[in-house]
C-alpha positions, 0 to 999 in steps of 0.5 A, a space after each residue: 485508508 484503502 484506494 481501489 484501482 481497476 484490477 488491485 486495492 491497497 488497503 493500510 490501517 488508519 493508524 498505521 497511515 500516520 506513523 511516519 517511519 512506516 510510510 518512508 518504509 513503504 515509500 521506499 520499498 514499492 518499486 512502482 510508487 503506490 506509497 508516497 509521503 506527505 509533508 507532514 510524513 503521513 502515509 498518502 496511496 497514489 491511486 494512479 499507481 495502484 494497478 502498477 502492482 507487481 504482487 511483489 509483497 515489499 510493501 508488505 514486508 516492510 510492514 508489520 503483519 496484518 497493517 497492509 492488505 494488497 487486495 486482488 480486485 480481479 480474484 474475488 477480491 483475494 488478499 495477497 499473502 
């Protein structure tokens, strides 16, 4: 799954969007919301958000590496590492 905002793409593994303990962790780590849950606990990417990004990497360091890439949109589409 990926969502594109003007300046930043979030991009999550597909079979990562549906594991439910990865999504609260997200959820809960992303101080500007990018991340929110579903009902059925699946992962859901709040495109109005997406260029609140601070380029924090909690996102990142609350998952497993390689399953979500922040995409710098405005930098030749640089991956946030």
């Amino acid at each position: 799954m990926r969502k594109d905002g003007l300046f930043i793409a979030v991009e999550v593994q597909d079979a990562a969007a549906t594991d439910t303990e990865l999504a609260r962790r997200l959820t809960e780590a992303c101080p500007v919301d990018i991340y929110a849950q579903q009902d059925d606990g699946s992962l859901e990417l709040v495109e109005k958000n997406l260029d609140e990004c601070v380029l924090c990497r909690l996102c990142l360091d609350a998952s497993p590496d390689g399953v979500v890439k922040v995409i710098k949109l405005y930098d030749d589409d640089a991956v946030l590492a």
